[in-house]
N, C-alpha and C positions, 0 to 999 in steps of 0.2 A: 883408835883416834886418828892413824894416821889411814885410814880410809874414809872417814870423815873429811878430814881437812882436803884428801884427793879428789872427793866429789863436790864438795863446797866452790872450787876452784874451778872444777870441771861445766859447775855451771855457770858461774861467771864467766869463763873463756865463750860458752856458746851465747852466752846475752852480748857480750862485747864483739862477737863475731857483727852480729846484726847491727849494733853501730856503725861501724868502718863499711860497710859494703853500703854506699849511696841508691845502687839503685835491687837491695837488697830486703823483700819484706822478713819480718817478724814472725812467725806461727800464729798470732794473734791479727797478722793482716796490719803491719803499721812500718811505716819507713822513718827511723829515727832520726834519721839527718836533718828531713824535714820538718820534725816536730822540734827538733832543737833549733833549728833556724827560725822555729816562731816564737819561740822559748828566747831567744835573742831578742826579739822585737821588741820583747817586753820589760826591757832593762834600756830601751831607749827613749826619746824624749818624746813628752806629748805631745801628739795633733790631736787638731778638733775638722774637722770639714759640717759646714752645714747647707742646706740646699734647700733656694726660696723661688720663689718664683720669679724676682729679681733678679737672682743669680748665685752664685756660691762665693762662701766666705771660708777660708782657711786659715788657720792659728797656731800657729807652734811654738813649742817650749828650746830655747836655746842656751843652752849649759854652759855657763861662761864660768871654768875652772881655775881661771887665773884675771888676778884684776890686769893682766899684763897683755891680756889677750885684746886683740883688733874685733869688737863686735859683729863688724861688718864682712868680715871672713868666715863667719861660720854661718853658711848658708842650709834652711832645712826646706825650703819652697824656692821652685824653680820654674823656669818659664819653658813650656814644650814646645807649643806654636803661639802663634799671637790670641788664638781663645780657647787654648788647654798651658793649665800648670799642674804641676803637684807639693804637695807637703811629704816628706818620710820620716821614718824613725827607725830604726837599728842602724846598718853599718852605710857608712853615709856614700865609702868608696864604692859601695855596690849599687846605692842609689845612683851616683853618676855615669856608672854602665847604661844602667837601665833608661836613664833619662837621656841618654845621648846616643842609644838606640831608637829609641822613638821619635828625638829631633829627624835623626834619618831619615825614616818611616814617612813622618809627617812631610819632610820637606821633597822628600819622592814622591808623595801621591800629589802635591801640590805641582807639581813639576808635568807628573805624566797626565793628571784629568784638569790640570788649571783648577779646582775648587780646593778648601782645604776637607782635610779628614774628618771624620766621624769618631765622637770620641770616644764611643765604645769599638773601635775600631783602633785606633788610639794604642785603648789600653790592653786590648788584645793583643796586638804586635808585644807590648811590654812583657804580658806572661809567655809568649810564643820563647821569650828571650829565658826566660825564667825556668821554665821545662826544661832546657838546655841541658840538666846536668844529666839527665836520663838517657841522653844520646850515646850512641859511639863514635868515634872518630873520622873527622872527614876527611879527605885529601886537601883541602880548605882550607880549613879551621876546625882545632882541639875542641873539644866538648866540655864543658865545665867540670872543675872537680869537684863539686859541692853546690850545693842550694844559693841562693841569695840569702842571707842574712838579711833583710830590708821587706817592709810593707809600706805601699805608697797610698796617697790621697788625689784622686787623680781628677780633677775638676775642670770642666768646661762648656764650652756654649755651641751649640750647631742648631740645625733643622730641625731636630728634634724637640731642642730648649736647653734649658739647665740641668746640667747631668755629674753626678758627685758618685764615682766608683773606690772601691777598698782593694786594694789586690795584697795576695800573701805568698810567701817563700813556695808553696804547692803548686802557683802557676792559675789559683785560681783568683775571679775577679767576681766581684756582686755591686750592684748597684746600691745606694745609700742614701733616702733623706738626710739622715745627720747620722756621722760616725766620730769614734775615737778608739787612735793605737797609741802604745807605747804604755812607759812603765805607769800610766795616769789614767788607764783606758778605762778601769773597770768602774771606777768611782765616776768618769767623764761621762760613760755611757749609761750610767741610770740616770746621771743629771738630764741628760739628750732625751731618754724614755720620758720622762717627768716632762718636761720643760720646751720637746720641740712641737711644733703646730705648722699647718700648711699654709697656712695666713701669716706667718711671720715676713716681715720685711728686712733689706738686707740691713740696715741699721738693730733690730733685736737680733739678729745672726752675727752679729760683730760683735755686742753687749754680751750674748749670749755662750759664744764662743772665749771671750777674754774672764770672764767671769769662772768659766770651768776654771781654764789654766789657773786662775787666780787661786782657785780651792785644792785644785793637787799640785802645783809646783813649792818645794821646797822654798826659795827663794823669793820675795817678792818683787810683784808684775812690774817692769819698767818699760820703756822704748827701746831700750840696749838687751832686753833678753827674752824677746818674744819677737816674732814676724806673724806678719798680717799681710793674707792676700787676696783678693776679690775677681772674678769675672763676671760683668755684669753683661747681663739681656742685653738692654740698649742698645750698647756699645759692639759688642761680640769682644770685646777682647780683655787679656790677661794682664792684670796688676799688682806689683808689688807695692804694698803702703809705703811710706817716708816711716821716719823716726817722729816726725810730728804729728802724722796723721795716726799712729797706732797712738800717741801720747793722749790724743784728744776723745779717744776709744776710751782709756784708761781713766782718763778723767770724769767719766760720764757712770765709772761703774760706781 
């Protein structure tokens, strides 16, 4: 028995080896760090991103844990340049890395060629950032000790049109007529399979996005616990709704 319990333990120690080692694979070919940091994502709060010819609409679920809490503090959609934003969900301090990496980015390339950036160029710099942990150390700057914990919704408007990308803890990025992450994703995204169409305008992308939230958030839909944000054609630029404006969304489902 007590050769039993010695190899029982023996193989837990070599399964738990391959956790702790970041840039360490599995016998099986799989790097655990990063599968748990997606495994994070999904214990956070829902986005919705959809993408019309209009322009794109994003929606988040915002988790207001205390009636004491300031609604307007808990930010899940942010503004990158004036026609890319994104929505996130898991750890939100690693989203503000990442989001204030790319304000950089963006506001360098608008600096050195006078136009602004490309938003899958954009979002490329973001995972460029996210890769990070697989590095060694520079004379510079430390290399990350871990993955991001965070997958963002990264939406905006260029040359190309309306463009809605998903990016995850791997470092990788895909492009998305209509997406959803977080702990809502799986039940959001067969509604999206069902329900999205390339004829939709951004008014059913707004209906259509508060609607999900509506069916997998715990809590019900108000102005105080959901954010709504839009980049329209037109315009080229980045919007976050009022509290009125998301209210009058709500009213309409």
């Amino acid at each position: 028995s007590v050769d039993c319990c010695l190899c029982v333990c023996a193989m837990f120690s070599t399964g738990n080896s391959y956790d702790r080692g970041v840039n360490t694979f599995s016998p099986e070919g799989r790097l655990f760090q990063v599968e748990y940091a997606i495994e994070a994502i999904k214990l956070g709060s829902t986005a919705v991103g959809i993408q019309t010819a209009e322009g794109v609409v994003l929606a988040v679920e915002k988790r207001l844990t205390s009636p004491l809490m300031e609604p307007s503090s808990i930010e899940k959609v942010m503004e990158i340049d004036e026609h890319i934003g994104c929505a996130m969900s898991g750890l939100t301090a690693d989203a503000r890395t990442m989001v204030e990496r790319a304000r950089v980015e963006t506001q360098n390339h608008r600096f050195n060629y006078d136009q602004p950036m490309l938003v899958e160029s954009c979002t490329q710099s973001i995972c460029d950032l996210a890769l990070r942990f697989g590095e060694g150390k520079k004379e510079d700057d430390a290399a990350l000790s871990r993955p991001f914990g965070v997958a963002l919704l990264v939406a905006g408007v260029d040359e190309v049109g309306p463009q809605l990308y998903h990016t995850d803890p791997s470092g990788t990025f895909t492009r998305y007529f209509a997406k959803a992450i977080g702990a809502g994703s799986e039940n959001a995204q067969n509604t999206l399979q069902q329900e999205y169409h390339s004829s939709m305008t951004l008014r059913d992308a707004e209906d259509l996005s508060l609607r999900i939230l509506k069916d997998v958030m715990e809590e019900k839909v108000n102005s105080l616990n959901v954010e709504v944000a839009v980049v329209h054609v037109d315009t080229g630029k980045f919007r976050i709704y009022s509290q009125a404006e998301v209210q009058s969304i709500i009213s309409r489902l």
